[in-house]
TIGU-698680 format. One line per 8 residues: number of its first residue (from 1); for each residue x, y, z of C-alpha. Coordinates in steps of 0.02 Angstrom, whole numbers, always signed. Layout:
# TIGU-698680
NUM> X:Y:Z; ...
//
This chain:
# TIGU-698680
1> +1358:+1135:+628; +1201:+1122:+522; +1110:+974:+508; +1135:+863:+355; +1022:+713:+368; +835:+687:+357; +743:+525:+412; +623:+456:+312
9> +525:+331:+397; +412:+210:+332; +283:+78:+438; +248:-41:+311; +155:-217:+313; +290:-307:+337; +428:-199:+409; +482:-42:+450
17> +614:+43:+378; +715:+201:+423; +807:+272:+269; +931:+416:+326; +950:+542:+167; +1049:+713:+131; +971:+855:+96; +996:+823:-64
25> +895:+653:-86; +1057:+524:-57; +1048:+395:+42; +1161:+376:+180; +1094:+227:+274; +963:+149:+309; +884:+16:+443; +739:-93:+441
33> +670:-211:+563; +525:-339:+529; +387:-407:+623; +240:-558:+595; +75:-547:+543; -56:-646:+656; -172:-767:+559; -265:-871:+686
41> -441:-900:+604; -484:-864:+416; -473:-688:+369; -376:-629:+519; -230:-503:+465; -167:-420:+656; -27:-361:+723; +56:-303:+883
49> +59:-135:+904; +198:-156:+1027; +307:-253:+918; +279:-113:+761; +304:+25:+895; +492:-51:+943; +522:-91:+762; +494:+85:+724
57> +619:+150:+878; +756:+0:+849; +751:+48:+644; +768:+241:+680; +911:+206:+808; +986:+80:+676; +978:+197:+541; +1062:+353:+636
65> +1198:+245:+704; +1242:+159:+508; +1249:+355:+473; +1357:+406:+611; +1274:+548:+639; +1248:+638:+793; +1108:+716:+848; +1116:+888:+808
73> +1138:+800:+637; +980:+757:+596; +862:+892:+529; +705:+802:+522; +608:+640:+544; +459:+626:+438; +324:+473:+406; +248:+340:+307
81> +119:+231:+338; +30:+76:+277; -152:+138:+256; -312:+72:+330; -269:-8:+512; -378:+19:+672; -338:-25:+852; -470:+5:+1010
89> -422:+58:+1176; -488:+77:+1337; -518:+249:+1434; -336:+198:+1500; -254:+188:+1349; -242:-12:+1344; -259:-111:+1198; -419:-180:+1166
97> -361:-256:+996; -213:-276:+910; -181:-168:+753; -317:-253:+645; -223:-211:+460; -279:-161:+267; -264:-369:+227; -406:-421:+354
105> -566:-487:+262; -663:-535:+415; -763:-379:+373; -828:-453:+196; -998:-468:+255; -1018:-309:+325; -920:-219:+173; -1077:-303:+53
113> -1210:-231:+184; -1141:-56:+187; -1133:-68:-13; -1319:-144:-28; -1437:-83:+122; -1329:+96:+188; -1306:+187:+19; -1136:+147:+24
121> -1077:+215:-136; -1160:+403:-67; -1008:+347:+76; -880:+322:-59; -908:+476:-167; -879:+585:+1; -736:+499:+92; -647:+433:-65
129> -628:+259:+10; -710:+120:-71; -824:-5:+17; -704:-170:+57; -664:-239:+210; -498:-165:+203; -555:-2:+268; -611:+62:+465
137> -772:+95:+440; -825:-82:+374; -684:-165:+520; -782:-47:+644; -972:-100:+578; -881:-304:+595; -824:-261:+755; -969:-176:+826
145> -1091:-322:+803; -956:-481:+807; -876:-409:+965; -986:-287:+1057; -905:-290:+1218; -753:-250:+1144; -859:-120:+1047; -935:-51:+1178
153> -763:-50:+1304; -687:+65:+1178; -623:+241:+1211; -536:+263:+1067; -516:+197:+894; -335:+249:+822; -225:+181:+658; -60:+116:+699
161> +43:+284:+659; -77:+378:+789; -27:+252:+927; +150:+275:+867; +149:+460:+897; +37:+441:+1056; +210:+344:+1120; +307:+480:+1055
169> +241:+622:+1130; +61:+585:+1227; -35:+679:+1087; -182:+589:+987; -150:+627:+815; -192:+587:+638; -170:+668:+474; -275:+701:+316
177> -181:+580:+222; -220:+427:+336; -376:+480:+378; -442:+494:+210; -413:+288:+186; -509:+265:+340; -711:+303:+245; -746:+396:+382
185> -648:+585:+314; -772:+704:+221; -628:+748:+72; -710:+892:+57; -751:+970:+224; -567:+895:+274; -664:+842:+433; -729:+682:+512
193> -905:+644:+398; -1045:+631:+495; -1146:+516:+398; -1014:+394:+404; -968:+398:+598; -1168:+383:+639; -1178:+234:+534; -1016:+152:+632
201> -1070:+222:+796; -922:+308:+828; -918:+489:+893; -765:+623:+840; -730:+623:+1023; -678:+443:+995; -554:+491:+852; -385:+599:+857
209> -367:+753:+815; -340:+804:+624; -193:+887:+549; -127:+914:+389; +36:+810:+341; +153:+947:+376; +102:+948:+541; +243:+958:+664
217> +296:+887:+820; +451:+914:+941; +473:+877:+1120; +532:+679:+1140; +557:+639:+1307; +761:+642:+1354; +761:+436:+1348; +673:+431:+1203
225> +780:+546:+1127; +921:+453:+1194; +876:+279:+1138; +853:+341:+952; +992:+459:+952; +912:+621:+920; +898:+789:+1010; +749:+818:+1132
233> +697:+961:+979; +714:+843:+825; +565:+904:+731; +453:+751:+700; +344:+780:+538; +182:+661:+539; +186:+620:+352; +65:+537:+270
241> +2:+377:+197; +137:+261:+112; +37:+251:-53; +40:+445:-103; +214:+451:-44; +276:+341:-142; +216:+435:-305; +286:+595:-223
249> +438:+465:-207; +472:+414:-371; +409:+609:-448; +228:+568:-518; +153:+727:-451; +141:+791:-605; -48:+769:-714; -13:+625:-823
257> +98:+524:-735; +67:+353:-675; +141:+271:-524; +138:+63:-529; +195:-4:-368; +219:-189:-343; +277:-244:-171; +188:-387:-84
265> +33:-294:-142; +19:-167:-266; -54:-18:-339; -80:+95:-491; -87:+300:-443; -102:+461:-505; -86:+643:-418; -241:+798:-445
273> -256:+935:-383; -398:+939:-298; -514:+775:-226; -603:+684:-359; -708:+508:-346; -760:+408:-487; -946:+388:-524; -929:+184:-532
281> -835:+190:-370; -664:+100:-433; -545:+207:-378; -497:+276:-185; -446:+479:-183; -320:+496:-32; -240:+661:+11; -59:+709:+9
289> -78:+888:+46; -217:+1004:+30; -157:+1035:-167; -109:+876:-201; -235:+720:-195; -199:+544:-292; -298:+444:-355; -286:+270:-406
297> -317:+70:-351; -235:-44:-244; -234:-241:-298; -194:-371:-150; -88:-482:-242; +77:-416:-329; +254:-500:-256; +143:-634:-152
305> +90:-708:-308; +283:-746:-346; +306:-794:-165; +168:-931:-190; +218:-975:-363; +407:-1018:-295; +338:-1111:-148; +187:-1205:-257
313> +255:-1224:-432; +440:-1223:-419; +505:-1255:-239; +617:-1394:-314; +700:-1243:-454; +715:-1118:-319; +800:-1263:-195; +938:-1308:-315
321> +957:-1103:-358; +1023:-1076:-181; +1095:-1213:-177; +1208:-1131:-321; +1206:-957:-221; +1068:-905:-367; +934:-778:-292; +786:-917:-302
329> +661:-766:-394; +784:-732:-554; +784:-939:-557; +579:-921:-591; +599:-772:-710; +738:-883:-805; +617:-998:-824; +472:-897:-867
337> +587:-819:-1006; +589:-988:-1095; +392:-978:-1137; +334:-847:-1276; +220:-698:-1216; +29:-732:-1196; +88:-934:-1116; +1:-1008:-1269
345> -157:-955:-1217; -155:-980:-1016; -225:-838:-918; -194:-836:-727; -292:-729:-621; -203:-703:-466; -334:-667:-322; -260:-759:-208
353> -294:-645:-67; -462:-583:-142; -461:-434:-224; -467:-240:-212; -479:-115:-374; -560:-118:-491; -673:-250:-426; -685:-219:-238
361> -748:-398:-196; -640:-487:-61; -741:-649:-119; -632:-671:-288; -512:-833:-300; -357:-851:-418; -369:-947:-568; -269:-1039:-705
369> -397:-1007:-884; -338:-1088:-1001; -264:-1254:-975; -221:-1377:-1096; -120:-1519:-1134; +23:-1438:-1197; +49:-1321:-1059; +196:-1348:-933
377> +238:-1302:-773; +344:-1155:-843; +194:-1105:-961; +108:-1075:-766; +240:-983:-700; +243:-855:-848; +47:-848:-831; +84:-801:-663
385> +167:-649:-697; +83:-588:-820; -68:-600:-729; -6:-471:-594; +9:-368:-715; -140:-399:-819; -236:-358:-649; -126:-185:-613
393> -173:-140:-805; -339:-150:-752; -336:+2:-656; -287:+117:-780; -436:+123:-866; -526:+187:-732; -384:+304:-680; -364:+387:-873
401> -552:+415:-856; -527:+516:-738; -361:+603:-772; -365:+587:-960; -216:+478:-1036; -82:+422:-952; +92:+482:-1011; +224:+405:-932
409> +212:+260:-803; +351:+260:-666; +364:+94:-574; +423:+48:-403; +440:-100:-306; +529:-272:-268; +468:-328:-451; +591:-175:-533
417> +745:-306:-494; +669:-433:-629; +703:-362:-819; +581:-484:-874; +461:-429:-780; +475:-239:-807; +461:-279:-1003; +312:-369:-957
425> +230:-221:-889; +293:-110:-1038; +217:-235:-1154; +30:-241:-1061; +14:-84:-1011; +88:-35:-1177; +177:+110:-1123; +376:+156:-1067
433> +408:+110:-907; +542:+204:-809; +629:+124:-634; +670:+264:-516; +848:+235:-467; +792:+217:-266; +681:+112:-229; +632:+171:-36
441> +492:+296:-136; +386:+313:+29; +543:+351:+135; +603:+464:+11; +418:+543:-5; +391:+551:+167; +573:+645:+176; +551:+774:+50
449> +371:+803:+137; +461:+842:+284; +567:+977:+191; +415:+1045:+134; +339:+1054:+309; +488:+1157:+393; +514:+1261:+247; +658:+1207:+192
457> +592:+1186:+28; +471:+1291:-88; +375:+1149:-193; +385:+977:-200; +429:+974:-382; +617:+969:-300; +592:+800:-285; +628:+796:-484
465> +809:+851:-447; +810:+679:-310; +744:+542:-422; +861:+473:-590; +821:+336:-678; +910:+141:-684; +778:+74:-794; +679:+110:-954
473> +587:-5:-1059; +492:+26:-1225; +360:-95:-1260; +374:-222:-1401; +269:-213:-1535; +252:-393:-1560; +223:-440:-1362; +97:-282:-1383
481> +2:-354:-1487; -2:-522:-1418; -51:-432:-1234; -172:-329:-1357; -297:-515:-1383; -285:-543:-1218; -330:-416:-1097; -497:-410:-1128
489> -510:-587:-1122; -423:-563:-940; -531:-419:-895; -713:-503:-936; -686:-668:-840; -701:-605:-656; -846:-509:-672; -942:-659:-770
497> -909:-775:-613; -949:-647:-495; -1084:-757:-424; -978:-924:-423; -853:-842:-348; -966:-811:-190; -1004:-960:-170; -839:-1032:-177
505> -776:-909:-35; -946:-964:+62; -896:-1145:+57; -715:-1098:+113; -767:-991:+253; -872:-1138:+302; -726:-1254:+300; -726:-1323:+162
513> -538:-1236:+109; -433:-1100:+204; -472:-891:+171
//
């Protein structure tokens, strides 16, 4: 019997999830399994590789079982990633760190040092990362000189989708995709840059091996196999990062098209054809294949924002919705709906985690503007979601300059279940917005890759025969214009108080107020 199902799975921040599809792009199933993030001291954002590792096996297992499929079954299992993690090991193999992730800051100083005194931006316009602390070459420059015996015990330095395929199958592997969100990847020579690995200290001996994000992989050992419910031969596909497959996901490869993502991050992107970096350095250039390359900026604050809104602003709302079997988040759109657009003037800029593009300076802090006597709590919860999206809107500038204008944005994400809040984005960004009817974009991405990879497909554009539509929204001329007065109101502040705002995250760091 042929096989019928492909895995798509995806290692996210939070959780993985295993999403088993037809061939034709339905979903079947689908498993996830979550796991803690580890915030000791300020800035820390780790994980256990071990725990991520069994998440990944128990929601692959999970997700062929809820499919009852059997092994010959299953045609493929193919991956996505979070971006930007790095783990060090010993000659042995054993963890030296635990899987230090995209959200850790503690490399803020050394991000600014690369930027000022290393020519950091010649670093950028190579590797197509930015300078923030999010990325392995600043983590590997903090950890280098904060921890030098860990530094210097170090074998290897791997992401945490390598270590997941060293478990697999013993092999040391990483492909283009997740390599070129690491700042160490010449885009261009599709090799390990020089420049950037002398600077960190790091040899390509001390890397894994690069291959493109077709690359293949069969041969799990029989328990392995066993435990997950696949055939010794499954082929495993490595994928690629979870960011350009979730515009493959949700069919923005196309010149024009705009993906807006809002999870518990978020990010605005856009595919080319080949790699291209932006001479002001505000946008990354990651690889999905060797013809396809996206473009685009990641923000750090998206569903969090809502998460700390509910707990901060409204935990007494969101109480009594349970209470009434109400999901607590449509009781803070409900009450955002009640306030006009623009909150009468309040502005919220939601850097609660610092920020990423356009501004690339972990050292920004939210911020009601704004306030006045007739404001209400409500009047701050609207704010609050406006100013996600006020911040995401702030991308495109910088994208269209590159890819000329955008022509149809298609958005993704927990956020897509609010109405209000997908008419908010059609009224700032000022364009339609259209929902892909699934959501699991990287899982479907990273599934259709894997089609591509065994040749089971001719393009990726078949992914436009996968993806319908639940949602569209128009934007409203009157909200428009409202969002119109504002946004460059919104845009100016945070680079005015660029200088206050380091010394507010100097006083925190030095106790005066958590990171």
């Amino acid at each position: 019997m042929a096989a019928r199902i492909m895995l798509g799975v995806d290692i996210g921040t939070t959780s993985t999830k295993a999403v088993a599809f037809t061939l034709a792009g339905e979903i079947v199933a689908q498993h996830a399994c979550a796991y803690p993030m580890i915030s000791t001291v300020p800035g820390m954002a780790e994980q256990e590789p071990q725990r991520i590792v069994d998440a990944v096996f128990d929601a692959i297992g999970g997700a062929v079982h809820a499919a009852a499929a059997a092994p010959e079954d299953i045609a493929l299992v193919s991956f996505s990633a979070a971006m930007h993690s790095l783990i060090a090991l010993d000659s042995n193999g054993e963890l030296l760190t635990n899987s230090i992730t995209w959200a850790d800051n503690r490399a803020s100083e050394w991000a600014a040092r690369i930027r000022d005194e290393h020519d950091g931006h010649a670093i950028y316009l190579r590797t197509g990362t930015p300078i923030h602390p999010m990325s392995p070459l600043c983590k590997l420059m903090w950890l280098r000189h904060a921890h030098p015996d860990v530094f210097g015990r170090a074998a290897r330095f791997a992401g945490i989708k390598e270590y997941l395929f060293h478990r697999l199958f013993g092999r040391w592997l990483v492909d283009h995709s997740i390599a070129s969100a690491t700042g160490l990847f010449n885009l261009r020579q599709l090799d390990w840059d020089a420049g950037a690995l002398a600077l960190v200290g790091v040899t390509p001996e001390q890397l894994s091996q690069l291959v493109p994000t077709t690359h293949c992989v069969q041969g799990l050992p029989s328990d392995l196999a066993q435990r997950l419910g696949l055939a010794p031969d499954t082929p495993f596909v490595i994928g690629a990062n979870d960011g350009v497959l979730s515009n493959l996901g949700v069919n923005a490869i196309q010149r024009g098209q705009v993906a807006v993502t809002v999870g518990t991050s978020g990010a605005v992107r856009s595919v080319v054809d080949q790699p291209v970096t932006d001479p002001a350095g505000r946008t990354f250039c990651y690889a999905l294949t060797e013809q396809h390359w996206v473009i685009g900026g990641p923000v750090n604050n998206g569903g969090n924002v809502l998460q700390w809104v509910r707990e901060q602003l409204a935990r007494g709302a969101a109480e009594r919705a349970e209470q009434m079997g109400i999901d607590p988040y449509d009781a803070l759109t409900y009450i955002a709906e009640g306030v006009p657009p623009g909150a009468e003037g309040l502005l919220f800029h939601p850097y609660l985690a610092g920020e990423r593009a356009p501004l690339w300076n972990a050292d920004l802090r939210g911020s009601f503007f704004g306030l006045a006597m007739h404001h209400r709590k409500e009047h701050m919860i609207r704010a609050a979601l406006e100013g996600v999206m006020f911040n995401l809107y702030s991308i495109l500038p910088a994208v269209e300059d590159l890819i000329g204008p955008a022509t149809r944005i298609m958005a993704t994400g927990g956020f897509a279940h609010s109405a209000l809040w997908r008419q908010i984005m059609a009224d700032i960004f000022d364009r339609e917005v259209v929902v892909p009817a699934s959501i699991e974009s990287s899982c479907l991405g990273a599934a259709v890759l894997g089609l591509y990879a065994l040749n089971m497909i001719a393009s990726l554009d078949v992914i436009s025969t996968m993806v319908g539509s639940t949602h569209r929204h128009l934007p409203i001329a009157e909200n428009a214009a409202v969002y119109a007065q504002l946004r460059p109101i919104f845009l100016a502040i945070p680079r005015k108080l660029e200088h206050e705002y380091l010394l507010l995250a100097q006083f925190q760091r030095q106790g005066g107020g958590g990171d």
